[in-house]
NUDRENGU-761156 format. One line per 3 residues: number of its first residue (from 1); their letters; for each residue x, y, z of N, C-alpha, C. Coordinates in steps of 0.02 Angstrom, whole numbers, plus 50000, padded with zeros to 5 digits. Layout:
N
NUM = A = X/Y/Z/X/Y/Z/X/Y/Z; ... $
This chain:
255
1 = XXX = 52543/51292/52086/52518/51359/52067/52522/51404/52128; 52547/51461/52123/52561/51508/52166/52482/51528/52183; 52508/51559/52255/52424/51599/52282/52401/51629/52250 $
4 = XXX = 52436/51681/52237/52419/51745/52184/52399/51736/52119; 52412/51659/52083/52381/51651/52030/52336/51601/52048; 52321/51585/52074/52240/51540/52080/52200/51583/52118 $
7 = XXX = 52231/51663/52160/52169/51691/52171/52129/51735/52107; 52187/51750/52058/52161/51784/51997/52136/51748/51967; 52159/51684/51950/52117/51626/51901/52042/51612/51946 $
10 = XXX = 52035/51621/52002/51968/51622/52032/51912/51658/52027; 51942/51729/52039/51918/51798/52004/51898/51778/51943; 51916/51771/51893/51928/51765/51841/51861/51728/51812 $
13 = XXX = 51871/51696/51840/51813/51612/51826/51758/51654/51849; 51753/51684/51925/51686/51693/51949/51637/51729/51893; 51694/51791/51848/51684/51853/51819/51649/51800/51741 $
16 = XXX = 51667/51759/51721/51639/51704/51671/51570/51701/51694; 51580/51681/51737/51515/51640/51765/51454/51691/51764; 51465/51761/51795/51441/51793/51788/51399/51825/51722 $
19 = XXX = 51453/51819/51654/51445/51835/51590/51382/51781/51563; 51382/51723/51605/51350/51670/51572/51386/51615/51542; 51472/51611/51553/51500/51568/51520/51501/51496/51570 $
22 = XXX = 51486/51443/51533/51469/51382/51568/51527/51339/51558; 51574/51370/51495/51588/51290/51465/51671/51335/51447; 51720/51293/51452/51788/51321/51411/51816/51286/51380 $
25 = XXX = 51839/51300/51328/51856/51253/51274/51933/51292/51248; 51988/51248/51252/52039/51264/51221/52036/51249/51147; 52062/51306/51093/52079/51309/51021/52136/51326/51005 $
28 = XXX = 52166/51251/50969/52205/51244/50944/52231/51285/50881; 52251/51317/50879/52296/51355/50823/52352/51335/50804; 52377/51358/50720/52445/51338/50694/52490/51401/50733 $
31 = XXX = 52469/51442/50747/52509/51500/50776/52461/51549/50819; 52495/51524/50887/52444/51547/50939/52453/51626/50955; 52415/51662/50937/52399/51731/50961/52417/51755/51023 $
34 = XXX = 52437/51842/51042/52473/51857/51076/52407/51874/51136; 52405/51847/51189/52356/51836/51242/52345/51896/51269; 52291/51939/51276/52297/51994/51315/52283/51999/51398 $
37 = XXX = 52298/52039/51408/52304/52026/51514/52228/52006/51527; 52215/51979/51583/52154/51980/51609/52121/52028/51671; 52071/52035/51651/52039/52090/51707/52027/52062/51760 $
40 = XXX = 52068/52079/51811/52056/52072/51875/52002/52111/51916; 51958/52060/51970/51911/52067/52016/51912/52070/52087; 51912/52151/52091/51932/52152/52165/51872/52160/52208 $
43 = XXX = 51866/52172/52257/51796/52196/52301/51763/52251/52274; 51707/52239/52263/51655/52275/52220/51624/52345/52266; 51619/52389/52213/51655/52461/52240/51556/52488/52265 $
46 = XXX = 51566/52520/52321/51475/52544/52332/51434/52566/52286; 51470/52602/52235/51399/52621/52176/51398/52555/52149; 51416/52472/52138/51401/52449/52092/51362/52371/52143 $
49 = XXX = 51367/52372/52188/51370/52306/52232/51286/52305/52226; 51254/52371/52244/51212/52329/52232/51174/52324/52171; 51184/52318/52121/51173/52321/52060/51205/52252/52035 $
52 = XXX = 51225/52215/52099/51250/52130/52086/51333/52153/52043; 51360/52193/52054/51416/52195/52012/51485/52156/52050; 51547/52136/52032/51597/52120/52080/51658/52148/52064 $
55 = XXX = 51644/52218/52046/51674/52253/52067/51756/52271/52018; 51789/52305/51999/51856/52313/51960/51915/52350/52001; 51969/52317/51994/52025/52350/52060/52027/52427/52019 $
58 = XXX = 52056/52456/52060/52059/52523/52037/52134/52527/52016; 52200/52484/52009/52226/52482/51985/52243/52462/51937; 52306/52507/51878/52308/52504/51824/52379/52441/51812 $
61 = XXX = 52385/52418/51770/52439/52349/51775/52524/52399/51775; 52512/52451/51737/52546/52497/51701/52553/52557/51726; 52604/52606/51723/52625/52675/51726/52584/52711/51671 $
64 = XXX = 52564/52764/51659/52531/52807/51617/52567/52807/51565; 52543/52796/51504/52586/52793/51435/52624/52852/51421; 52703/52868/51418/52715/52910/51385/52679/52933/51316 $
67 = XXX = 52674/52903/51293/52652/52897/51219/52583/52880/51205; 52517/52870/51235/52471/52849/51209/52453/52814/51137; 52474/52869/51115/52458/52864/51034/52494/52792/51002 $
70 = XXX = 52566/52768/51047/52611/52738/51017/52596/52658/51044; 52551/52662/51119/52515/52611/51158/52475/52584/51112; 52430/52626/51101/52363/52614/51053/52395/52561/51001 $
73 = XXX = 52446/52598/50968/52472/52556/50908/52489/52494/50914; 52523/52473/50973/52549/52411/50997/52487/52353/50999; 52442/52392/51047/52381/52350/51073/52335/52320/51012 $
76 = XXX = 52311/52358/50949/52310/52352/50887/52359/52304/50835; 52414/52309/50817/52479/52250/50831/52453/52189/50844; 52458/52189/50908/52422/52127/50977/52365/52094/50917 $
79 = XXX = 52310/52124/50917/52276/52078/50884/52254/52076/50825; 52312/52086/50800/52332/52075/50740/52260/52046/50686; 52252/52002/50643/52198/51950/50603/52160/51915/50647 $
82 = XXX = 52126/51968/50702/52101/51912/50769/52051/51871/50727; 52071/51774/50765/52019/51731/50736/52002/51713/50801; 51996/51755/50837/52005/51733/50943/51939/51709/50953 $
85 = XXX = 51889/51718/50914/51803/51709/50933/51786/51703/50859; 51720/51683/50880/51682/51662/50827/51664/51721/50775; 51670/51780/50805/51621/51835/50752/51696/51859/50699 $
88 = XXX = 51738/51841/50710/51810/51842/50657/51763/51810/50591; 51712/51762/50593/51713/51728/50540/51654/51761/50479; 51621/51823/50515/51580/51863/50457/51583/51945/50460 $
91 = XXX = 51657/51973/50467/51672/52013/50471/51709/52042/50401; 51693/52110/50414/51732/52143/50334/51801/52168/50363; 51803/52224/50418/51846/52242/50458/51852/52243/50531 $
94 = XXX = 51916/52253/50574/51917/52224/50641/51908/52316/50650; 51870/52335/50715/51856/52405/50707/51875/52402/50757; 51931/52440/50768/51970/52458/50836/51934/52513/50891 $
97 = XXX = 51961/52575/50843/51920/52638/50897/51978/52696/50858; 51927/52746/50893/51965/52806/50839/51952/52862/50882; 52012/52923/50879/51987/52977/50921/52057/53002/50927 $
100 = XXX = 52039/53060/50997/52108/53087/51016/52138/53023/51064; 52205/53018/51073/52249/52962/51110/52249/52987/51176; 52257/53063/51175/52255/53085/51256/52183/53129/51275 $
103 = XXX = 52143/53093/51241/52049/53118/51265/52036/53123/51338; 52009/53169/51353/51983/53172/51429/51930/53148/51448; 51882/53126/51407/51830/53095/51381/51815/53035/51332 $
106 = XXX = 51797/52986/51367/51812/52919/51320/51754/52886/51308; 51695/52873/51260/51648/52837/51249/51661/52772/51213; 51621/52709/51263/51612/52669/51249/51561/52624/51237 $
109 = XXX = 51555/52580/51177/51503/52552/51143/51487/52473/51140; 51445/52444/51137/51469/52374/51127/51496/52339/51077; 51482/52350/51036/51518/52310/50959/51486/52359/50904 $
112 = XXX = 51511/52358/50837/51509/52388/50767/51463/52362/50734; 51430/52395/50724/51371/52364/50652/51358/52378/50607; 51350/52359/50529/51345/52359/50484/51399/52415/50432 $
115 = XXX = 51397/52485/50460/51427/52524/50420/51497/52519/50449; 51490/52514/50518/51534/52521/50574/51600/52464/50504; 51565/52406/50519/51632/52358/50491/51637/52353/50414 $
118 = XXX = 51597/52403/50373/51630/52404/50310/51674/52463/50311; 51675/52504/50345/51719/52550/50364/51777/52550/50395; 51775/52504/50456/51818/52483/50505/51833/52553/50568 $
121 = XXX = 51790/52578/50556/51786/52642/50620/51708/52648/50666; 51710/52635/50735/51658/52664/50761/51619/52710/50757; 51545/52677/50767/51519/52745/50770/51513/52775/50710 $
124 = XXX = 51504/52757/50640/51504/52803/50587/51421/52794/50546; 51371/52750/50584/51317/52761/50547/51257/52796/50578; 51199/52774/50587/51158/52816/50625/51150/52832/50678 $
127 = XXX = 51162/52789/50704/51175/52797/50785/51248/52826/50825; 51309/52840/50753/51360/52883/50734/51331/52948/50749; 51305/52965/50702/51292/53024/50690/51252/53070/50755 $
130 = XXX = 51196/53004/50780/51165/53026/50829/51243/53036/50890; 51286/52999/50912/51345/53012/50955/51374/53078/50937; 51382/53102/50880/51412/53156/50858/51363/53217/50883 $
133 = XXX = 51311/53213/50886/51260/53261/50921/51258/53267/50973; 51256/53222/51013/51265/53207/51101/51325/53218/51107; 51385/53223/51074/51444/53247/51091/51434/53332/51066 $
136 = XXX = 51413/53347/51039/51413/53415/50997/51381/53463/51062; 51341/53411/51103/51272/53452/51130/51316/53491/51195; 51380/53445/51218/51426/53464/51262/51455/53506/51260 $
139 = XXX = 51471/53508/51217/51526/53598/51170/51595/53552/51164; 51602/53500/51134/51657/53420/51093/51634/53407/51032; 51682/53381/51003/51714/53389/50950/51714/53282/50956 $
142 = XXX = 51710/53262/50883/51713/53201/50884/51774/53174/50896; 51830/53219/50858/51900/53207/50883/51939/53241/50941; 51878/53255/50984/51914/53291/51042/51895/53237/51089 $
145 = XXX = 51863/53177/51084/51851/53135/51127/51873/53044/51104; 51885/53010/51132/51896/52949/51111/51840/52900/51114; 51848/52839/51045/51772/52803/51024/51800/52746/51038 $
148 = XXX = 51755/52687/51076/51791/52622/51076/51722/52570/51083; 51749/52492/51050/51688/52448/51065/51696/52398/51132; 51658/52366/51154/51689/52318/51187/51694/52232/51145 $
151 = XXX = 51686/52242/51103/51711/52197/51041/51719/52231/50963; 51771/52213/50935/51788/52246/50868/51756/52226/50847; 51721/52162/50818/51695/52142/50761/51626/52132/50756 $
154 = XXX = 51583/52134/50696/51503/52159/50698/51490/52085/50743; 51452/52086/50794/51405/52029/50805/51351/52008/50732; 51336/51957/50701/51270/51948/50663/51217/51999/50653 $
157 = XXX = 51186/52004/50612/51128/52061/50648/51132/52088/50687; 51182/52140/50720/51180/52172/50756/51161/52173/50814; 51169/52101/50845/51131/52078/50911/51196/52085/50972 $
160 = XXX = 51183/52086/51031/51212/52094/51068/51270/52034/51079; 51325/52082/51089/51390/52027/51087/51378/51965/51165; 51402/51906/51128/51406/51840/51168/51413/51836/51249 $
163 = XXX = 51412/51824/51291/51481/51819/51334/51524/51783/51328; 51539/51746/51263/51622/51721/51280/51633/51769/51209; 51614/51805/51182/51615/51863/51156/51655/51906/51172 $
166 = XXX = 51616/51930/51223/51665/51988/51283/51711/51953/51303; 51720/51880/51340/51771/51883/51389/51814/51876/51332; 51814/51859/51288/51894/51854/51249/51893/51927/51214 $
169 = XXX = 51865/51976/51207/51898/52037/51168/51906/52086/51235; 51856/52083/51276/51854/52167/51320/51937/52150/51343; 51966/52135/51377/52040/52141/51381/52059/52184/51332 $
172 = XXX = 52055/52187/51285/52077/52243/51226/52049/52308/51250; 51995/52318/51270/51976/52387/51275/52007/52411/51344; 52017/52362/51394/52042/52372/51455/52119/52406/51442 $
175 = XXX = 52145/52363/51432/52217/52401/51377/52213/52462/51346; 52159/52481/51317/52145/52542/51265/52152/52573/51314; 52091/52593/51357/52078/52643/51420/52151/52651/51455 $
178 = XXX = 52166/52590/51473/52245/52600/51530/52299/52642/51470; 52301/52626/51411/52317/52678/51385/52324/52728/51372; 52252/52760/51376/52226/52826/51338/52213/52867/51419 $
181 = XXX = 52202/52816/51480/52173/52865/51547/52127/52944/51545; 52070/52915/51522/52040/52970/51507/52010/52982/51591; 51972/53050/51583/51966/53080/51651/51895/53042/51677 $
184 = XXX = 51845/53016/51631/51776/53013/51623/51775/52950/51566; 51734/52915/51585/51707/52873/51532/51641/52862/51530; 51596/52862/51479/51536/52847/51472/51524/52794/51426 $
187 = XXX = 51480/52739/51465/51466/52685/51429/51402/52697/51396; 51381/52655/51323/51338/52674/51295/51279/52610/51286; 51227/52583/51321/51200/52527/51316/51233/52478/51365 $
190 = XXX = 51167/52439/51380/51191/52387/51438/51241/52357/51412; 51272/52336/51372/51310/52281/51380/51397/52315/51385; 51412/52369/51364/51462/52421/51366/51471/52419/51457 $
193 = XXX = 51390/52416/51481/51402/52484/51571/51419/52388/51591; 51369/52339/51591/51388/52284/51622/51469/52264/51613; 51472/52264/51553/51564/52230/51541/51604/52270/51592 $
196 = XXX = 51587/52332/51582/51650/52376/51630/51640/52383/51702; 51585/52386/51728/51556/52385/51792/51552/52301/51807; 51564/52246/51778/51543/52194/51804/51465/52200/51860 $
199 = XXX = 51420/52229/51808/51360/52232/51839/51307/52186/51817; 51244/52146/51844/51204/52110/51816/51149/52153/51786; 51107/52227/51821/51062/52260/51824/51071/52282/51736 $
202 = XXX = 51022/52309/51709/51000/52347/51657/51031/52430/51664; 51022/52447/51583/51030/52495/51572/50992/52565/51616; 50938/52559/51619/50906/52593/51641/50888/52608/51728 $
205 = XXX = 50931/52525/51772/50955/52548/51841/51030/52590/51832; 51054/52573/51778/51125/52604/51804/51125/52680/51776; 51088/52710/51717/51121/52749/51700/51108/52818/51746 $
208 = XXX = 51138/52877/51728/51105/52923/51797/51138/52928/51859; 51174/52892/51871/51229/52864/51932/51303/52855/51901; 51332/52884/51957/51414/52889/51953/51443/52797/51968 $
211 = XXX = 51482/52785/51925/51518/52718/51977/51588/52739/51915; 51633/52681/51932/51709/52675/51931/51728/52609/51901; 51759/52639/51865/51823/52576/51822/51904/52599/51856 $
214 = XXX = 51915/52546/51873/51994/52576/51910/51995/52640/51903; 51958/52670/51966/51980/52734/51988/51948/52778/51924; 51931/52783/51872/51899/52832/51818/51819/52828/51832 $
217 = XXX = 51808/52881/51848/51713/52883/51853/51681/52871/51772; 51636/52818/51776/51573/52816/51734/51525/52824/51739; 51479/52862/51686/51445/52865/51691/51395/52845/51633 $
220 = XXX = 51367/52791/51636/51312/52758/51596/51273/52799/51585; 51222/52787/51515/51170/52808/51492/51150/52755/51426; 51097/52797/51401/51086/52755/51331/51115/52740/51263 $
223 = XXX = 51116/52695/51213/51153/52709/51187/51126/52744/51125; 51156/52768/51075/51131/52822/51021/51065/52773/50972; 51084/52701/50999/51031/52666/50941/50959/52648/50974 $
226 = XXX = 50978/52676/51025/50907/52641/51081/50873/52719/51074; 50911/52775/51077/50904/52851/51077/50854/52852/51006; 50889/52830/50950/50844/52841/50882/50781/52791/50896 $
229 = XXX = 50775/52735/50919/50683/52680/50912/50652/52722/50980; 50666/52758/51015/50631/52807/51069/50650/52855/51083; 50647/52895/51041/50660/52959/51009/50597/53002/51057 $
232 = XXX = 50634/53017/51142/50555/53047/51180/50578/53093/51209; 50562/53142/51229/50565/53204/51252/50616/53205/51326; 50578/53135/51365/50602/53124/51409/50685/53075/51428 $
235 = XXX = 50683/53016/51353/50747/53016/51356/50812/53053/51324; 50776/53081/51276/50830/53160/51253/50849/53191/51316; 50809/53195/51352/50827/53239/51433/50853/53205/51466 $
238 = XXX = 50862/53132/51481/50913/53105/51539/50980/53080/51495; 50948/53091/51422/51035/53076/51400/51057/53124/51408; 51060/53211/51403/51083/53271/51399/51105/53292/51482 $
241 = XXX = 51073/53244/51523/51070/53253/51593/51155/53195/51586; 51136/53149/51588/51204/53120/51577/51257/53132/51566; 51265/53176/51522/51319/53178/51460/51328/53237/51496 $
244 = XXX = 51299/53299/51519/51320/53361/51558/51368/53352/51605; 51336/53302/51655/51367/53274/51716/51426/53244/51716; 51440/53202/51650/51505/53183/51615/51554/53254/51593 $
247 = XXX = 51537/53290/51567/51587/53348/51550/51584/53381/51619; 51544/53403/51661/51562/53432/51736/51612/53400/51760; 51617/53324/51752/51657/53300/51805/51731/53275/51765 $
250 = XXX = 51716/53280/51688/51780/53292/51662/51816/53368/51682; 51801/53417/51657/51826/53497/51681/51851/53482/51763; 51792/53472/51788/51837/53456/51868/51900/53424/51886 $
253 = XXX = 51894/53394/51833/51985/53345/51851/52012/53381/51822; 52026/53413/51780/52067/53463/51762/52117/53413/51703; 52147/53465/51673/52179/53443/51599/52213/53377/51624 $
């Protein structure tokens, strides 16, 4: 094994370990599925280190999509009838993500629930609607921004996706983003800001603070379903504080 691949397969493992994954188990298939890249772990960037994170290279595997729109399609393709994890097995639809392809603004979620996967589109029930407001509150448009999960398919009851959950789907969203290169991304709920930040800390150390996914600033906050069970004066105000600071620093990068 070459250097370069047992230092990524190291990375790799540590970033498991981190998730909580203890154990790996190869599955046998009649027709093995098309593997998506793995996220590489480079030295963990100052907004996230100490927040226990290890950090995401700021490089992209890829040149900027001519085509976004035509990326998207491929990556979608890719996983095709995913049976890659366990939550394939009480799902109605695989819910990709929906939006503009060249968004300057990209929100991300942890997984789909209930309406989300009889629909097969993010984001379309209450805590939808509540996103459509927090996007509205910006002066955006639902299709002026891009929607994504960090797993397509509903977790059970709507409980927070696995970690061997994540490690086998977020590769897909990593792909999405390197696709779409939006200017800004905002994660929505801890498990969205941890996957992308490789952070251990909570929602509520990270959000409020700038940090980075290869080179794109994030900026965490709450997510629209935690927004509706504490529905307070004061977190209406640091989500709106959030979400401002996200469109400032989108406009700043310019088209």
């Amino acid at each position: 094994m070459s250097a370069p691949l047992e230092r990524d397969l190291a990375e790799w493992l540590d970033y498991l370990s981190v998730l909580g994954v203890r154990e790996l188990r190869v599955r046998q298939a009649a027709a093995p599925a098309p593997a998506p890249a793995p996220l590489v772990d480079p030295p963990p960037s100052s907004s996230c280190s100490a927040q226990g994170s290890l950090g995401i290279s700021d490089e992209f595997a890829d040149p900027p999509a001519a085509d976004p729109a035509a990326r998207l399609a491929e990556i979608r393709q890719d996983i095709g009838d995913c049976s890659r994890c366990k939550l394939h097995q009480g799902r109605t639809h695989i819910v990709f993500g929906v939006g503009n392809p060249r968004a300057r603004l990209m929100f991300v979620g942890e997984g789909p629930g209930a309406e989300e996967d009889a629909r097969g589109e993010p984001f379309v029930g209450r805590a939808g609607k509540k996103l459509d407001e927090m996007i509205a509150a910006i002066g955006l448009r639902r299709e002026d921004v891009y929607i994504a999960n960090v797993v397509k398919c509903r977790p059970p009851g709507n409980r927070d996706p696995e970690p061997d959950e994540i490690a086998t789907c977020s590769p897909f969203l990593v792909r999405q983003i390197e696709a779409i290169r939006p200017r800004v991304i905002v994660t929505l709920g801890s498990p969205a800001a941890r996957t992308l930040l490789r952070a251990r800390a909570g929602i509520t150390q990270l959000r409020g603070t700038w940090h980075s996914f290869r080179g794109i600033p994030v900026m965490p906050t709450f997510h629209p379903a935690y927004l509706l069970r504490s529905y307070t004066l004061e977190n209406r105000r640091k989500v709106f504080e959030d979400l401002k600071a996200a469109r400032e620093r989108m406009d700043d990068a310019g088209s």
